[in-house]
N, C-alpha and C positions, 0 to 999 in steps of 0.2 A: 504493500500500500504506500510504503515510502518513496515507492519511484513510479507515482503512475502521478500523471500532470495533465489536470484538467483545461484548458485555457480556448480564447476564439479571439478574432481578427476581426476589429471594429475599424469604421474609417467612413471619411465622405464616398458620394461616387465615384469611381474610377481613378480612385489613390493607390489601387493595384491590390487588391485583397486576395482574390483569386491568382494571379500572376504570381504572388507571395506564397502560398498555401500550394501552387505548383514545383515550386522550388521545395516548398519543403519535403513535400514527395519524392520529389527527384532524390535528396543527401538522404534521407532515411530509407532508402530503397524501397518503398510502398509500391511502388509501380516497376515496373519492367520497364527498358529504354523505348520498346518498339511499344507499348501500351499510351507511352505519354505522349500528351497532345495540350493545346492552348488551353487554359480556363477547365483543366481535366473534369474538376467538380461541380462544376456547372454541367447538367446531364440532363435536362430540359432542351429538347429542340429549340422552346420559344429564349430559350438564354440565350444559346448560341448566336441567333441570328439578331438581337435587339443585342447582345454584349454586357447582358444585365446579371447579377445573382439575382433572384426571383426568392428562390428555399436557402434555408439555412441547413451544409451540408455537414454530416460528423463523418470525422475517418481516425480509423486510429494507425499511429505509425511508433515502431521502433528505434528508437539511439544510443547508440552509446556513447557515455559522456564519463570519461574520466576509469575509465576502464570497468565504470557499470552501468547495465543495461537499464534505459528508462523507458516508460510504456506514455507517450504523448497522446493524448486524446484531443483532435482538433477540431472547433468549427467554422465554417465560414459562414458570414453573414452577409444578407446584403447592404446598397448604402443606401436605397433608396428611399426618401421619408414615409412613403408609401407602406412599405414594409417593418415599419420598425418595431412590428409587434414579434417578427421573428427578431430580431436580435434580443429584443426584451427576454425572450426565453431562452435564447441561447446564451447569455448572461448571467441568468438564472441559474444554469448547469458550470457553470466554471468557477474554475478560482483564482483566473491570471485572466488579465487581457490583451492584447498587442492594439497600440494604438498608431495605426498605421498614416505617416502625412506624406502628401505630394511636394516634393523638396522642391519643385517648381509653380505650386498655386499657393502653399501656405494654411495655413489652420481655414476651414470652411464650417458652417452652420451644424452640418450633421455632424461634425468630426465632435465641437460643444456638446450637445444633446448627448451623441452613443456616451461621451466621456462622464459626463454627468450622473446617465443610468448606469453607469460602471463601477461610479462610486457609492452610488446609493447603498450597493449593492457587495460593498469593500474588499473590491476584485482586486489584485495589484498590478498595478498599471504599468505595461514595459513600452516607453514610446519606440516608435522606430520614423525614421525618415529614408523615406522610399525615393526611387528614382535621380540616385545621385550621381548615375552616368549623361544625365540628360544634359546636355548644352547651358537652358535656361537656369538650372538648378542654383537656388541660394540658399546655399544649404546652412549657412552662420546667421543669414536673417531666420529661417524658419525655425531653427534649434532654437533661438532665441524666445520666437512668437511660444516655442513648446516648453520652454522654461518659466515663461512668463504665466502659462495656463495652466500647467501643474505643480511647479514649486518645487521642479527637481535640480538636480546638479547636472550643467551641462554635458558631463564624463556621462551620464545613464542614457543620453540619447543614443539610440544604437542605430549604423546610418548604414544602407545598403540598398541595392539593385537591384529587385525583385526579376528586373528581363536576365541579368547576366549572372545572376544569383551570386555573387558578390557582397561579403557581410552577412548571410544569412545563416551560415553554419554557428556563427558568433552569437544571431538571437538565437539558436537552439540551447546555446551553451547558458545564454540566459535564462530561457528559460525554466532549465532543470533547474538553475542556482536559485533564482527568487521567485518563483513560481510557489506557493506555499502547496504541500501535497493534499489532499484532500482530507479529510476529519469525517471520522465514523468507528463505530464501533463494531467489529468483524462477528463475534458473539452473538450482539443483539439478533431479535426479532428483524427478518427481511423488512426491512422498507425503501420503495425505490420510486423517484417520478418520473412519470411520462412526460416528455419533453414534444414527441412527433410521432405521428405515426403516416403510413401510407395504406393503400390496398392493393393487396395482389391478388389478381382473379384466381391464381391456383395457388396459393396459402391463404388465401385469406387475409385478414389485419397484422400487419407487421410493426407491433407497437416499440419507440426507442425510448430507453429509459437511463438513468443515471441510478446507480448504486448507492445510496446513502449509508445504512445499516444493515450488515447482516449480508448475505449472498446467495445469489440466485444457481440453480441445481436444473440440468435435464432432466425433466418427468420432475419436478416439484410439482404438488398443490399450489397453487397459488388464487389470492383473490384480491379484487380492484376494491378498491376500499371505497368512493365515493356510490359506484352503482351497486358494491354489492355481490357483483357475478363472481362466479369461479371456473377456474382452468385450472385446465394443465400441462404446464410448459413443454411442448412437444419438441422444439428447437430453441439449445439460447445459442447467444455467439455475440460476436466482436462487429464491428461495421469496418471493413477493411473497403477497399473499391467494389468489392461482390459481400456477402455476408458471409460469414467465415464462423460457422458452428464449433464450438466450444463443452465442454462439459459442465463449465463454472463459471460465472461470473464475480469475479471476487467485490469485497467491498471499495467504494469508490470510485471504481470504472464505470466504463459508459458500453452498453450492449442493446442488443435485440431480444426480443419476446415474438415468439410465433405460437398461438395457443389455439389456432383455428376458428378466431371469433369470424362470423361473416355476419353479423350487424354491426353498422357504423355506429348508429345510437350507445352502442356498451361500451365503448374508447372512448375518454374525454383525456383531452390533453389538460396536463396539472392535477391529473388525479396519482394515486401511489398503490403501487403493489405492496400485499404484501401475502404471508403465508397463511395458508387456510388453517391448518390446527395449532400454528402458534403465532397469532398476529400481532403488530405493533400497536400501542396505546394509543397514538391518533395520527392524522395523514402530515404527509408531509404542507406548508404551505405553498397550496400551489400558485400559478399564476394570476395576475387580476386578468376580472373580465374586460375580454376587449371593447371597446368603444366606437362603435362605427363616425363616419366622419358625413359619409353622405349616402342616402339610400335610391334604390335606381329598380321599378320594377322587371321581371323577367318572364319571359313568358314562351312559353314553346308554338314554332310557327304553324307545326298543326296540332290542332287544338284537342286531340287523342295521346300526347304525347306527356300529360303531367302527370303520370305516374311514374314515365320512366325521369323524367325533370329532377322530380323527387327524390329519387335512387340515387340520380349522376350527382346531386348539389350533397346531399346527408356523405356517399362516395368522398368526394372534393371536398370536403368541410375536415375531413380526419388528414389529409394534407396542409390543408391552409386554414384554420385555427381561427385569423382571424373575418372570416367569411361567416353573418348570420343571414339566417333567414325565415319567414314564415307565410302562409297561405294567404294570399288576396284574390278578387276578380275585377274587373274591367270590362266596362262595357262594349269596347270597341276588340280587346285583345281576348275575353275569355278568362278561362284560371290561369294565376302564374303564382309568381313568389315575389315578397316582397323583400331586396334583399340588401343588406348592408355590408358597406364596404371602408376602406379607409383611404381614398381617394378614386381619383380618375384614373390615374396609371393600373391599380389594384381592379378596378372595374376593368378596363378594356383585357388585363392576364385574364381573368376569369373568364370572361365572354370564351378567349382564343383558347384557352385550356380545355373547357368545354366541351366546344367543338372538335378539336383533336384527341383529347383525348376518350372522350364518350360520345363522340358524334352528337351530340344535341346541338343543334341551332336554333338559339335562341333571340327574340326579339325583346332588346331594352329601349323603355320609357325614359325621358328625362330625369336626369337623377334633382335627386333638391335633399336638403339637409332635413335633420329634426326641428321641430319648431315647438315652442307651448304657447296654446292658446288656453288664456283666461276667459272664460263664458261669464255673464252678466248675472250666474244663478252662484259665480265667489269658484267654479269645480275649475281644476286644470286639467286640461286634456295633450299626451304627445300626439302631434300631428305627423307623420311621415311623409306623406302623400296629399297633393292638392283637393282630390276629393272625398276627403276624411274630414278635411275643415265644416265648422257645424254653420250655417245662417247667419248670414252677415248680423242682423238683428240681435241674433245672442251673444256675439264676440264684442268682450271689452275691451281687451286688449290681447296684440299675442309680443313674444319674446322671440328671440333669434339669437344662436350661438354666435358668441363673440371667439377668437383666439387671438392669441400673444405672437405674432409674427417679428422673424428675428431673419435680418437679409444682411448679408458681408459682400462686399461688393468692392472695387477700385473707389476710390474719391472721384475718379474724373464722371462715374455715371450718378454721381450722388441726383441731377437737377431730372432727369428722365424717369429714375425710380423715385423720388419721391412724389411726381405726376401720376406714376400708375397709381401708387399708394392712393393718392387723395381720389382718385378716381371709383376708386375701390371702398368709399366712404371710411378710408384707413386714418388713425387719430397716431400722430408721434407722442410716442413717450418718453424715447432716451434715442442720443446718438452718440457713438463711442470710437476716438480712432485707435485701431489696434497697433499701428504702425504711423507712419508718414504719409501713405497713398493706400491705404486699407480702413476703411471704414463700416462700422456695426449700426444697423438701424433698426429700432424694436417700435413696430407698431401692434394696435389695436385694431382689429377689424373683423367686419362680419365672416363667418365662414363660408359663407354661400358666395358670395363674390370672391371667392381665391377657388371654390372646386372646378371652374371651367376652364378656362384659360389664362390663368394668372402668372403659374409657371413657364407656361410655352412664353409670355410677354416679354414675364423678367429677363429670361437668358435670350431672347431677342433682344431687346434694349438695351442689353449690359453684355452683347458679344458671346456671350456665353460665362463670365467671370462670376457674375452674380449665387451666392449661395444661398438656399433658404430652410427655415426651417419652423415650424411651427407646434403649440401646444393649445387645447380649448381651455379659456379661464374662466366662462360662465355666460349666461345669459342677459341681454339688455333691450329694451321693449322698443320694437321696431314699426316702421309704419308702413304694412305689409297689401300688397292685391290679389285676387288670384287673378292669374292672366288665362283667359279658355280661347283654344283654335278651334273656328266651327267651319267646317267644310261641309258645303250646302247647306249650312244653318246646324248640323247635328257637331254635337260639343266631341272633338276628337279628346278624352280623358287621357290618353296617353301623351300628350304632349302639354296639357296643362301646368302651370308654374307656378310658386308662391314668389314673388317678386317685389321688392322695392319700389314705392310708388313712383317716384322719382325716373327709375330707368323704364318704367313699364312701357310707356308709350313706344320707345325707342326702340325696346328689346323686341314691342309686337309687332309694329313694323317690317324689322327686319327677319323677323321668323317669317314674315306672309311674305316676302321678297323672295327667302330662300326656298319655299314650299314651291314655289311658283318656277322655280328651275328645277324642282327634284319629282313634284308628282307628274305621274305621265299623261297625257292627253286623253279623254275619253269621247265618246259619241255626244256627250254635249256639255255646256259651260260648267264648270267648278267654281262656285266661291272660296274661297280662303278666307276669314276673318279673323283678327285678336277685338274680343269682346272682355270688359272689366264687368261684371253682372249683367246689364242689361244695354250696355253701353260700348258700341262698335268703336275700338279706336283706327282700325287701319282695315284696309282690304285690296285685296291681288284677286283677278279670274284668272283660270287657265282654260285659255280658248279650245271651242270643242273643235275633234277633227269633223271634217266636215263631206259625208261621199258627194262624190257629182250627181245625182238623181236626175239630169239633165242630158245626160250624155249621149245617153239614147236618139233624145230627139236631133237628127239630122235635118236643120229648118224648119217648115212646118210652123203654127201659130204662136204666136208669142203666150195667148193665154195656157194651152195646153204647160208652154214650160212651167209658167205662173202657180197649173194648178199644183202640178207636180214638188213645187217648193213650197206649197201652204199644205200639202199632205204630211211632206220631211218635219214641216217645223211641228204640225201635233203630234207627229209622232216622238219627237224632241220631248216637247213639255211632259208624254208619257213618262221615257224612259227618264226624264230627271227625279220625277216622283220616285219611284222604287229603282233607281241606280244608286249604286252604292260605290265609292272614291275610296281605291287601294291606293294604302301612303307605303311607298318601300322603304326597307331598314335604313337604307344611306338616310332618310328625312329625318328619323329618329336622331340619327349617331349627327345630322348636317346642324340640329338645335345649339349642339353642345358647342362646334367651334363656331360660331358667330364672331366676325374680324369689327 
């Protein structure tokens, strides 16, 4: 237990976390030379080709240091603030960090934050400065920025090359040395938390856990302590690049559980194992519940399909932890699910995981945050969804999450972000220069105007330099509309919006503009309208196509053609009565980036 070293690789995006965590593969032999490849642990198609960590990956690798053998247990996390509920828990399972910086960008938003949840959490912190063969590299200003944020001694910065793996055998040697080993009692009663799990269609739930007390056995009893159920451990093992079966997992390591569960519902991540006839006194604490940030309905495109919805999301949910959801309908879509997420990026993976990996195609409604609306009867109601809100008449007032926005940026972009800011009804609290040309800017602003396109803005307007990063610090009473799109007069629900009275007019506007390039032409005119209750503020037609009903007549009276277009046009007026106006998914997904 004295040489097994739990630790994971926190950092912004693309400070090289995986690029590092390859290397370290490479000196500890985990992989084979012809096995290794770019970004190894990233094993998601959608990684690969977006360049993102998506999951947080565990491997455990071999070293030796000092002429004895140490058992590393590593994760990689991703940077993206989207995600930082998996780092939270891979946090949660260690006892060192690597706090990885870009020796050419400098300390960024996320790099704060991960560093912060690190401490909460009195991991001990080994920085490292990545990328010190690069050209731009400053590497005496950034050591500086890292001394400055933690309070170390210049000497503990450990500086290295994640491309040319250069310096990195140096953090292994650190990290066996300060790395504290793990604490448990090997005796005790098993107790052990579930940090992840996945599903395999031919085992089953393959739950991953951290050892705390006590030690897991092939063919133990074992039982989840939160739900209750019991097994029996059919396979444990190590997570090496494949799953690497084991007889024992001792205490303090990090292993696999394969006990044949095939319900999703009986894995909850943060729950603890422990042993059926000799259990622990109480569970471990596990993870806080996640927080969704904005909710986005979902719905399958043929309408026989929400059972299997059902299966693929409960499926996906034992992967990705923080994904909630529950049953709604709509009137224009049918059954779906009403489902939460922690941002736009975290929505658009789920849609394409979905799809790949369970074939479901799904159609998403406009996403919009939580709101609380106060009724005139004193009761608070959460709102999620536009048409959950109760009768204008009985709303006294509603609320709308606020969060703490914290952007690092050049000085030279200070005058362009602070226009988006105030655009964004964002209020300055503090501004801080970290450096000489590096400045911290902490606003206040609603959340619902940062989940569409506030990110894509920043890092346009700020070249890409701009860093960001955010927390929710509560509620503040806003002066809210619901905006409804009515195509042919009937209220399209799936595109409705709670919106700022202020932007509404503008925003409805430009939704009937863009409806008006994306719905297709039918046999006869289409309205488009944004109405506020009872009150039209904008409207687009999409002209009908039109057959020649004429064509036939070669000369002949003019009445004859006459009558033949006054037949066309009742038959129009028919078919607008019971025509009914397909809006395609691109019109859904065309709401969110509005320029």
């Amino acid at each position: 237990m004295d040489k097994i070293r739990n630790f994971c690789i926190i950092a912004h995006i693309d400070h090289g976390k995986s690029t590092l965590a390859d290397r370290m593969l490479e000196i500890t032999d985990t992989l084979a030379a012809r096995e290794m490849e770019n970004q190894v642990l990233d094993s998601m198609d959608l990684e690969r080709e977006k360049g993102i960590t998506i999951k947080s990956h565990a491997i455990q690798m071999d070293y030796v240091y000092k002429g004895e053998k140490y058992v590393l247990n590593l994760i990689d996390t991703p940077g993206h603030v989207d995600f930082s509920y998996e780092v939270s828990r891979a946090i949660a399972s260690c006892e060192g960090a690597l706090l990885v910086v870009d020796a050419t960008q400098g300390i960024q938003a996320q790099t704060i934050s991960n560093l912060y949840l690190a401490i909460e959490h009195n991991l001990e912190i080994i920085p490292v400065l990545n990328k010190i063969d690069v050209d731009s590299a400053m590497v005496e200003v950034v050591t500086d920025q890292i001394v400055d944020l933690i309070g170390c001694d210049p000497s503990e910065v450990l500086r290295c090359s994640a491309k040319t793996g250069e310096g990195v055998r140096e953090i292994l040697d650190a990290i066996c040395e300060r790395v504290p080993a793990p604490v448990g009692d090997p005796q005790a009663p098993l107790q052990a938390l579930i940090f992840d799990s996945v599903f395999n269609s031919f085992r089953g739930i393959i739950a991953y856990f951290k050892v705390k007390n006590g030690s897991v056995r092939r063919g133990q009893k074992v039982k989840f302590y939160n739900t209750g159920k019991e097994y029996e451990a059919d396979e444990v093992g190590v997570l090496k690049m494949k799953l690497c079966p084991r007889e024992e997992i001792p205490c303090g390591s990090v292993g696999y559980i394969i006990s044949g569960i095939k319900t999703a519902a009986e894995v909850k991540v943060g729950d603890t194992i422990t042993d059926r006839d000799c259990p622990c006194s109480e569970a471990i604490a596990g993870f806080e519940e996640v927080k969704p940030m904005l909710f986005a309905g979902m719905y399958p495109v043929e309408t026989d399909q929400y059972e299997e919805l059902r299966a693929s999301l409960e499926k996906f949910q034992l992967n990705d932890a923080s994904l909630v959801f529950e049953p709604e309908s709509s009137l224009a879509l049918g059954f779906g699910f009403r489902c939460g997420f922690l941002g736009l990026l975290h929505l658009e993976i789920v849609q394409e995981r979905l799809f790949r990996e369970f074939g479901m195609d799904v159609i998403t409604t406009v996403p919009n945050v939580s709101y609380k609306v106060y009724t005139t009867q004193g009761e608070c109601i959460d709102v999620h969804n536009p048409s959950g809100l109760p009768p204008v008449t009985l709303i006294d007032h509603i609320e709308e999450p606020y969060i703490r926005a914290q952007v690092i940026s050049k000085s030279d972009f200070y005058g362009p972000i602070m226009k988006l800011c105030l655009d964004k009804r964002g209020v300055l609290i503090n501004q801080h220069y970290l450096t000489a040309d590096r400045l911290e800017l902490t606003y206040e602003m609603p959340l619902s105007e940062i989940v569409f396109d506030f990110y894509d803005k920043l890092k346009s307007i700020s070249k890409g330099y701009a860093s960001f990063d955010y927390h929710v610090v509560g509620f503040k009473e806003a002066k809210l509309v619901k905006l409804d799109i009515l195509l042919n007069g009937e209220p399209a629900d799936a595109l409705s919006s709670l919106i700022h009275v202020d932007h509404a007019y503008d925003f409805g506007r430009r939704i009937c503009e863009k409806l008006k390039d994306l719905i297709p032409r039918q046999q006869f005119d289409i309205a488009i309208q944004a109405a506020i209750g009872a009150k039209i503020i904008a409207r687009e037609t999409v002209r009908q196509v039109r057959k020649d009903v004429t064509a036939k007549c070669y000369g002949g009276d003019i009445t004859r053609k006459r009558k033949l277009l006054e037949k066309q046009k009742q038959g129009k007026k028919r078919m607008r009565q019971i025509g009914t106006v397909e809006v395609p998914q691109s019109a859904f997904m065309a709401v969110l980036k509005l320029d």
